[in-house]
C-alpha positions, 0 to 999 in steps of 0.5 A, spaced: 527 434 467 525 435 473 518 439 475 520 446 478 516 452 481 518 457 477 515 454 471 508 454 474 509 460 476 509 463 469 504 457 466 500 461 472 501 468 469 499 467 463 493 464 464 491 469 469 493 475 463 491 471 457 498 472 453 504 470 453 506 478 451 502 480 457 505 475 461 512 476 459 512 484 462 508 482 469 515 478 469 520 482 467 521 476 462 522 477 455 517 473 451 521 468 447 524 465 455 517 465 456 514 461 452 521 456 452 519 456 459 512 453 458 514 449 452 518 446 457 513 443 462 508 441 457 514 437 455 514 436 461 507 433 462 507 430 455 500 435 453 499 442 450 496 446 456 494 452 452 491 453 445 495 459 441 490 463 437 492 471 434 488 474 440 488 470 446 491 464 449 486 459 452 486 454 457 486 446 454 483 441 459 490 439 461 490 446 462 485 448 466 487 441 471 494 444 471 491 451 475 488 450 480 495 446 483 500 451 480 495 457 485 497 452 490 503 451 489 503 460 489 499 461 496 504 456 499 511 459 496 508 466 499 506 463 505 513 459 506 516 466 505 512 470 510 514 464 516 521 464 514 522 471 514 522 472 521 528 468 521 532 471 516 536 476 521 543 475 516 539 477 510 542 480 505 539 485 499 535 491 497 529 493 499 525 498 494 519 500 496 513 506 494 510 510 500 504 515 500 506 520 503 503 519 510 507 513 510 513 515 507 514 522 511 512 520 518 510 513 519 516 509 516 522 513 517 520 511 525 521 504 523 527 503 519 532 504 524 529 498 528 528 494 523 535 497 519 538 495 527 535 488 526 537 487 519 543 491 518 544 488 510 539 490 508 538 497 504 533 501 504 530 505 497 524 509 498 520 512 493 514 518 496 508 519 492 501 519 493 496 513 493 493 513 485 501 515 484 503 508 487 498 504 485 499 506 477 507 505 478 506 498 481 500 497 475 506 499 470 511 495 473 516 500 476 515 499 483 514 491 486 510 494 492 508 500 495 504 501 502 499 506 501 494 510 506 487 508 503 483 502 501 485 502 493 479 502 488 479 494 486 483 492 481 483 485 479 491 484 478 492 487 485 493 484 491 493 489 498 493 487 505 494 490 512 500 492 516 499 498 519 492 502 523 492 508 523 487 513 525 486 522 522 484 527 527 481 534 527 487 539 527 487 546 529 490 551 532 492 553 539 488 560 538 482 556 535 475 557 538 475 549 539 482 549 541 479 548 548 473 544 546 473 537 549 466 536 544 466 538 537 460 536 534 461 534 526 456 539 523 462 544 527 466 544 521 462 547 516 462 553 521 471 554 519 476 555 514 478 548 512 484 545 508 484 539 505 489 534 502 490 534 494 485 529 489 489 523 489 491 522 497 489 516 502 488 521 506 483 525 503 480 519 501 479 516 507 476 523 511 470 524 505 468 516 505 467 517 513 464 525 513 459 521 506 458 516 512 456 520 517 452 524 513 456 530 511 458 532 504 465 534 504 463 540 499 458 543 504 465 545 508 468 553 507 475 549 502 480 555 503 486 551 500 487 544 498 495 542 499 500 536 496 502 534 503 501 532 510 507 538 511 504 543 508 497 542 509 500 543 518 503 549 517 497 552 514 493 550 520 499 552 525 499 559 521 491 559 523 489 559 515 484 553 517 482 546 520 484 539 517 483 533 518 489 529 518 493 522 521 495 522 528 501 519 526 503 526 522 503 531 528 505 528 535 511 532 535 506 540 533 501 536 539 507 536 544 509 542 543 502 545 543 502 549 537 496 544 534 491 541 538 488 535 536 481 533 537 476 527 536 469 529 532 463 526 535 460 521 531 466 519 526 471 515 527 477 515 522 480 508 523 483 506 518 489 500 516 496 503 511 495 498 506 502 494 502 499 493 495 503 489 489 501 485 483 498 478 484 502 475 479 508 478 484 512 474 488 515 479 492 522 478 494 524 476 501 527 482 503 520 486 502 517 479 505 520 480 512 520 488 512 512 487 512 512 481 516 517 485 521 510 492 521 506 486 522 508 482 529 512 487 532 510 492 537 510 499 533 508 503 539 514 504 542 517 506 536 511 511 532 
């Protein structure tokens, strides 16, 4: 019998989790086949590598030597897949992803036609949510990966990267007093009507976090509204109900008709990074490995 990755990865996931069951969900494998793989490679070394108990599994000496080369053996398979995939042109296969809302509405639909003509078998299936919404899907195992708009709260068993910048801006109407303003000091905002994102949105998070920076309390603004998405938080502001604070990305068509106006606020600036997340006991499959290496080393710009 010869030594095999897959075997490592599954040593390596429970001893991350501490349970075979707990393994067996992260790798959508049932338990017996767990547990037959691992019995397997301690066959394999001649050793026990973990002490069974009712509760928890821990790690033997043979064990604890064995993790360090199996997390090595993990970074350097996701590391092969990420420079392989840049040459993967007649990859074939599914592609399922998550996507919050600012991503999913108007950030990715410019792009998967370049890569669609780039790779042209693979399929897309996108799934649109709010960022808590994704990172409790990947976390319960319904999505593999999601691209989300905001840092994500820590979680041990999550792994997040960069692959897209982005930046929010002040929208208002074209009949607004500071339609025609080129500065618009922060405090500024507390003066007018504001419409804000649903809890739960990268953009809301993302927006408070910088306001709390800047010294701003978001409940020291005149809050008329709060809306489910980007889409409808742009038509409240188009009809003058109030100002927002949205992504660039979201309103170049209204800005380019002039039926909103987008401005900078003095003092802060809404930089942020759109996010991929995915659980670390996750080897991605290669089709989201390229889509991800493809938002990373391309040139978007002509596109978004």
């Amino acid at each position: 019998m010869a030594l095999n990755f897959h075997q490592l990865h599954i040593f390596h996931t429970v001893a991350e989790k501490g349970s075979f069951s707990y393994a067996a969900q992260a790798l959508h494998m049932t338990q017996p086949a767990v547990t037959m793989q691992v019995q397997s490679l301690e066959d394999y070394f001649g050793t026990k590598l973990f002490v069974r108990s009712t509760k928890r599994v821990e790690l033997t000496e043979a064990g604890r030597t064995l993790l360090p080369f199996a997390s090595r053996s993990i970074e350097l398979m996701r590391e092969t897949d990420i420079r392989m995939s840049k040459f993967t042109h007649m990859l074939e296969g599914r592609l399922h992803l998550g996507a919050s809302l600012t991503v999913g509405e108007y950030v990715l639909p410019r792009l998967l036609g370049p890569f669609g003509q780039e790779y042209p078998n693979i399929s897309v299936s996108m799934k649109v949510i709010n960022t808590k919404q994704i990172l409790e899907e990947v976390l319960s195992h319904q999505l593999t990966f999601g691209l989300v708009e905001a840092e994500v709260d820590h979680h041990p068993d999550v792994h997040t990267e960069a692959v897209l910048n982005d930046e929010l801006k002040l929208i208002v109407p074209r009949s607004h007093p500071l339609a025609e303003r080129e500065r618009i000091r922060m405090e500024e905002l507390a003066k007018y009507p504001f419409i804000l994102r649903e809890q739960g949105s990268g953009t809301r998070k993302v927006m408070e976090e910088e306001l709390a920076r800047a010294g701003c309390d978001v409940s020291a603004l005149n809050i008329v509204m709060e809306l489910g998405s980007t889409g409808a938080v742009k038509s409240a502001v188009e009809a003058g109900l109030g100002i927002s604070i949205v992504s660039q990305s979201s309103v170049k068509h209204e800005a380019a008709l002039g039926v909103l106006r987008v401005k900078n606020v003095e003092g802060v600036s809404f930089a942020r990074s759109f996010r991929a997340i995915y659980l670390n006991s996750t080897l991605l499959p290669i089709s989201a490995v390229t889509f991800m290496t493809f938002l990373r080393e391309r040139d978007l710009s002509q596109w978004l």
